[in-house]
C-alpha positions in Angstrom: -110.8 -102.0 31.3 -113.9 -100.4 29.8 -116.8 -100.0 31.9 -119.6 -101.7 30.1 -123.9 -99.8 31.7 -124.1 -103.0 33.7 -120.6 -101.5 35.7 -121.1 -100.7 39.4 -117.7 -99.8 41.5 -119.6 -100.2 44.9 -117.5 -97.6 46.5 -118.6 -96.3 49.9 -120.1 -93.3 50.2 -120.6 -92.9 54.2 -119.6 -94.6 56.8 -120.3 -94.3 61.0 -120.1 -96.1 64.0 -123.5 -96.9 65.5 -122.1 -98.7 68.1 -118.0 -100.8 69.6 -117.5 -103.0 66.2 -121.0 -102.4 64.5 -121.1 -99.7 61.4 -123.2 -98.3 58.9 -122.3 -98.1 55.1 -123.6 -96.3 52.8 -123.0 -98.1 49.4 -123.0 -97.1 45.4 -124.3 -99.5 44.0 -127.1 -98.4 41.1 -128.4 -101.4 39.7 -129.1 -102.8 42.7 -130.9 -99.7 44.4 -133.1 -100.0 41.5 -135.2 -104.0 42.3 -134.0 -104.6 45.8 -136.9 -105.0 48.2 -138.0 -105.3 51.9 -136.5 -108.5 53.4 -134.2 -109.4 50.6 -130.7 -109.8 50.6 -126.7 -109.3 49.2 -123.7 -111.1 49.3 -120.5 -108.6 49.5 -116.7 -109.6 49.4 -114.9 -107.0 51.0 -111.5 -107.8 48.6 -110.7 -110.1 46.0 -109.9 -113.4 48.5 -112.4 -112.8 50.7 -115.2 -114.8 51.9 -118.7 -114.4 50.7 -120.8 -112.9 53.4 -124.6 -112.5 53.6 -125.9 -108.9 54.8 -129.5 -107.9 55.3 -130.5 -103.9 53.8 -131.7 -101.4 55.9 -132.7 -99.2 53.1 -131.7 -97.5 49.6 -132.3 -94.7 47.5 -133.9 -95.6 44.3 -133.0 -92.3 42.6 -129.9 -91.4 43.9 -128.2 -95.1 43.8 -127.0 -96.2 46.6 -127.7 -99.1 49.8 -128.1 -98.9 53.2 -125.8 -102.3 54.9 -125.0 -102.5 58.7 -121.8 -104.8 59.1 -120.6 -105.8 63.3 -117.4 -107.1 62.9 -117.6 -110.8 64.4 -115.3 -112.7 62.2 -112.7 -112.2 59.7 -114.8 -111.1 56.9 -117.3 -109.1 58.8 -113.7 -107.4 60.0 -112.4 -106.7 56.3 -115.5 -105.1 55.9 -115.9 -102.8 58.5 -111.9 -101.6 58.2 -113.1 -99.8 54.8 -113.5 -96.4 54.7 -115.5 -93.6 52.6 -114.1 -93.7 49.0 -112.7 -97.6 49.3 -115.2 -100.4 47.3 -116.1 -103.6 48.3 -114.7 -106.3 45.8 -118.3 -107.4 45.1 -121.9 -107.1 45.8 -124.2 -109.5 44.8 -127.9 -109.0 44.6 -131.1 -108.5 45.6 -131.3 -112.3 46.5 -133.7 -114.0 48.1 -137.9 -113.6 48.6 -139.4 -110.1 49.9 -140.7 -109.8 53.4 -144.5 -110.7 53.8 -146.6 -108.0 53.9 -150.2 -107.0 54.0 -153.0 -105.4 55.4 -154.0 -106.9 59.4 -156.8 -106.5 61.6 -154.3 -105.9 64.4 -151.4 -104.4 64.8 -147.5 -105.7 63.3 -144.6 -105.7 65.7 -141.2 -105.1 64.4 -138.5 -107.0 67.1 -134.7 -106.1 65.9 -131.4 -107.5 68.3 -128.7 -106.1 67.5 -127.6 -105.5 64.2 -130.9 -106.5 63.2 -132.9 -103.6 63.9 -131.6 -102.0 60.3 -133.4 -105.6 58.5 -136.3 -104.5 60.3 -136.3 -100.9 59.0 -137.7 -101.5 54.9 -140.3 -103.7 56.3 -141.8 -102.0 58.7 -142.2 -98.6 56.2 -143.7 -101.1 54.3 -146.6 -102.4 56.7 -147.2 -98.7 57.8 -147.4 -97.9 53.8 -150.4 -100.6 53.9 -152.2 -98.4 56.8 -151.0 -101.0 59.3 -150.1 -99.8 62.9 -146.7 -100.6 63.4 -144.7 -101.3 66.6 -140.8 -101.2 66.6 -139.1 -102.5 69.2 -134.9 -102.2 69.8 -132.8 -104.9 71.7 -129.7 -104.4 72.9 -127.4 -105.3 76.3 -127.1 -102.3 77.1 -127.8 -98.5 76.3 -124.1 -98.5 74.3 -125.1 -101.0 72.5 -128.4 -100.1 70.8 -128.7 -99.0 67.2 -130.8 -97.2 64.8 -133.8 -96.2 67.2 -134.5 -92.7 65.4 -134.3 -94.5 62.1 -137.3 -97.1 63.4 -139.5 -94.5 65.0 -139.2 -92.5 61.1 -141.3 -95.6 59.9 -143.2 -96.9 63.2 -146.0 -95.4 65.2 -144.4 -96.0 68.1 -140.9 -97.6 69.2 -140.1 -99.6 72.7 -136.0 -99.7 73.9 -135.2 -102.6 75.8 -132.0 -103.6 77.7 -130.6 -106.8 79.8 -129.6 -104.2 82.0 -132.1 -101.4 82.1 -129.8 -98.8 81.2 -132.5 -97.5 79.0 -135.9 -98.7 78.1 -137.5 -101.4 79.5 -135.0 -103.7 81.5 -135.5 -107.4 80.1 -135.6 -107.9 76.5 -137.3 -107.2 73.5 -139.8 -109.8 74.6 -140.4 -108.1 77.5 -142.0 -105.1 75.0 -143.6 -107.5 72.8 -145.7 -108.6 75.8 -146.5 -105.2 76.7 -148.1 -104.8 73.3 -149.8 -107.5 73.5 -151.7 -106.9 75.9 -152.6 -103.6 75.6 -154.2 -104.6 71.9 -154.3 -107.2 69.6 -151.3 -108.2 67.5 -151.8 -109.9 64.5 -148.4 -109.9 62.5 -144.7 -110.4 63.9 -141.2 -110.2 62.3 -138.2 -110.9 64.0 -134.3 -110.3 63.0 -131.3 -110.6 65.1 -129.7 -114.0 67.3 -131.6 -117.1 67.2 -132.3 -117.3 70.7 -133.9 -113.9 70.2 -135.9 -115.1 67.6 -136.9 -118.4 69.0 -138.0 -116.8 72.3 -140.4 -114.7 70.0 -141.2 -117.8 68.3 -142.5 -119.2 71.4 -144.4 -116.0 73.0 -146.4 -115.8 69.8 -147.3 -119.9 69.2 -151.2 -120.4 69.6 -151.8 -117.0 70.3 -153.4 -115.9 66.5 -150.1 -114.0 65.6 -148.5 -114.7 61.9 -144.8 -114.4 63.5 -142.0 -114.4 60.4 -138.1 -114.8 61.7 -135.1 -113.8 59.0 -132.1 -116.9 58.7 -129.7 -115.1 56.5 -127.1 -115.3 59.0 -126.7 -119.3 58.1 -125.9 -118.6 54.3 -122.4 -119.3 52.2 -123.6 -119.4 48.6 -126.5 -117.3 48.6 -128.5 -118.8 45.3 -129.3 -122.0 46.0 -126.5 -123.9 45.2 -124.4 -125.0 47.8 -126.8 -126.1 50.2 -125.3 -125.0 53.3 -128.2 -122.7 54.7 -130.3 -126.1 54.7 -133.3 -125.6 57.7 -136.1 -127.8 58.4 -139.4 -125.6 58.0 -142.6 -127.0 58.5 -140.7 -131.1 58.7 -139.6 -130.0 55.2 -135.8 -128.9 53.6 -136.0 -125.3 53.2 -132.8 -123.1 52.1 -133.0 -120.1 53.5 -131.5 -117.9 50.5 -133.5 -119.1 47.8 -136.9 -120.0 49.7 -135.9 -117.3 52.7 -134.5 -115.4 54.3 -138.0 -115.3 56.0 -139.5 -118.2 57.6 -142.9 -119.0 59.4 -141.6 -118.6 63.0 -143.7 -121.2 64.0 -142.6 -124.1 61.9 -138.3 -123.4 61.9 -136.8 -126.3 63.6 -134.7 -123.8 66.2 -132.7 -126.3 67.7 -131.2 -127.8 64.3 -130.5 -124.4 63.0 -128.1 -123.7 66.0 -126.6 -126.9 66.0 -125.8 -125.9 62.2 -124.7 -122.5 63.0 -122.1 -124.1 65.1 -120.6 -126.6 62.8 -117.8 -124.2 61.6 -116.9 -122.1 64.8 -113.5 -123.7 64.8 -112.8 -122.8 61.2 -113.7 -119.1 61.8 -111.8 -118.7 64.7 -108.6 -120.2 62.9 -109.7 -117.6 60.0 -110.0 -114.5 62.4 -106.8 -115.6 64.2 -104.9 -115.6 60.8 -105.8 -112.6 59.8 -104.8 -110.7 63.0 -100.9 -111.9 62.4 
C-alpha cells in the first residue's frame, strides 16, 4: 500500500521499565509531535482487535517526531501494550484529543501531585507553568521506593521536587498530600494539578477546598471513545454533564462529583477481568 504525507507507522523507538508492570515508550509518531499540547490526550490500539485505550503524554519532540507515553499494565490492553518492544508499532494512535492543561501566571506558587503512572501527565504541564515564571513544586507518589517513577524527569522542569511513600522507604512517609501540606505552609499556593487514582486526587480535592487554591484533577482514565461520541466518560462537574475527553481531561477539582466517578469506574470490572483472563490462555 502507498504511503500517502499524512502516513505515520508509530513504531517504537525506546522502551524501559520505570518500575514491576509500568514502562516508558518512546513513540514515532510525526504528525502528532507537531499540535499535541500540555494536558491533552491519545487513544492507541496496540494491534488490530484491540481495545481503544486512553493514555496521557509525558512529552515529545517537535523536531525530531516522536511521543513520550507511560503504559502500567493493569488490564488486557494496557498488557498488549507493554509486551511490545523497540522496532514493533502500535496498530493506531489517535490524537492530540482533548482541551490543554490550564495555565497561567499566579501570585503563588503551582503544585504538580503525580501517583503513580501519573507523574509523566504531570511532566508537560509543569515545564509549562515554570515557562510562565511560575514557581513550580513537583511532588512523586508512590507505595514504596520500587515503585516511584520519573523523579529526575520532574525535577528537569520544577524548582523543587518532594518523594513521598506509604511506607517511608524514601521521602516523606504518608502521601503525596502529606508534601502538599508541607508546601503549603511554608508559602502560599495558588494553583494545583493532580493526576493519578481518584482517591489520590479527591484527597487533593479536599485539602485544597476553601483554601484560595485553583486545584485542576485529570479523568482520562474513565474514557472509551475518546471524541465525544459514545458517552461513556460522562461526569457530573459543577451539577452539570461533562465528558471528560471532549470537555476534559481536566476538571475544576472542586466541582467533580468524586463519588459518581468511582461508582462509574467500577461498572465494568467484571468485563475486564473476563478480558485479562482470556487473554492469558
Amino acid at each position: 500500500m502507498p504511503k500517502g504525507k499524512y502516513y505515520q507507522d508509530f513504531s517504537i523507538l525506546e522502551k524501559r521499565e520505570l518500575c514491576p508492570n509500568t514502562y516508558y515508550f518512546k513513540v514515532n509518531a510525526p504528525l502528532l509531535a507537531k499540535k499535541i499540547q500540555a494536558g491533552q490526550f491519545i487513544i492507541i490500539r496496540p494491534n488490530y482487535d484491540s481495545e481503544r485505550m486512553p493514555l496521557s503524554i509525558a512529552g515529545w519532540d517537535r523536531e525530531k517526531g516522536y511521543l513520550e507515553i507511560v503504559i502500567m499494565a493493569a488490564g488486557r490492553t494496557s498488557t498488549e501494550a507493554t509486551q511490545k518492544n523497540v522496532g514493533d508499532r502500535f496498530q493506531d494512535v489517535v490524537g492530540p484529543l482533548g482541551q490543554r492543561s490550564h495555565v497561567a501566571k499566579y501570585e503563588g506558587a503551582c503544585v504538580v501531585l503525580g501517583g503513580g503512572y501519573g507523574t509523566g501527565a504531570v511532566i508537560p504541564t509543569a515545564r509549562d507553568l515554570r515557562a510562565l515564571g511560575n514557581k513550580v513544586y513537583g511532588v512523586v507518589g508512590a507505595r514504596t521506593k520500587d515503585l516511584l517513577i520519573l523523579v529526575d524527569e520532574l525535577k528537569a522542569v520544577c524548582d523543587e521536587v518532594f518523594v513521598t511513600t506509604n511506607d517511608g522507604s524514601a521521602g516523606i512517609e504518608g502521601f503525596v498530600t502529606h508534601a502538599l501540606e508541607q508546601i503549603m505552609a511554608r508559602e502560599k499556593v495558588s494553583m494545583a494539578l493532580a493526576v493519578g487514582p481518584v482517591p489520590m486526587m479527591m484527597a487533593v480535592a479536599k485539602m485544597t477546598e476553601g483554601k484560595g487554591v485553583e486545584t485542576w484533577v485529570s479523568l482520562n482514565a474513565i474514557m472509551v471513545d475518546g471524541t465525544g461520541m459514545c458517552g461513556a466518560c460522562r461526569v457530573t462537574v459543577g451539577g452539570k454533564t461533562r465528558f471528560a475527553c471532549y470537555h476534559g481531561p481536566d476538571f475544576n477539582a472542586h466541582q467533580v462529583d468524586f463519588n459518581e466517578l468511582i461508582k462509574r469506574q467500577r461498572m465494568f470490572v467484571e468485563q475486564e477481568k473476563i478480558a485479562f483472563e482470556a487473554m492469558q490462555r
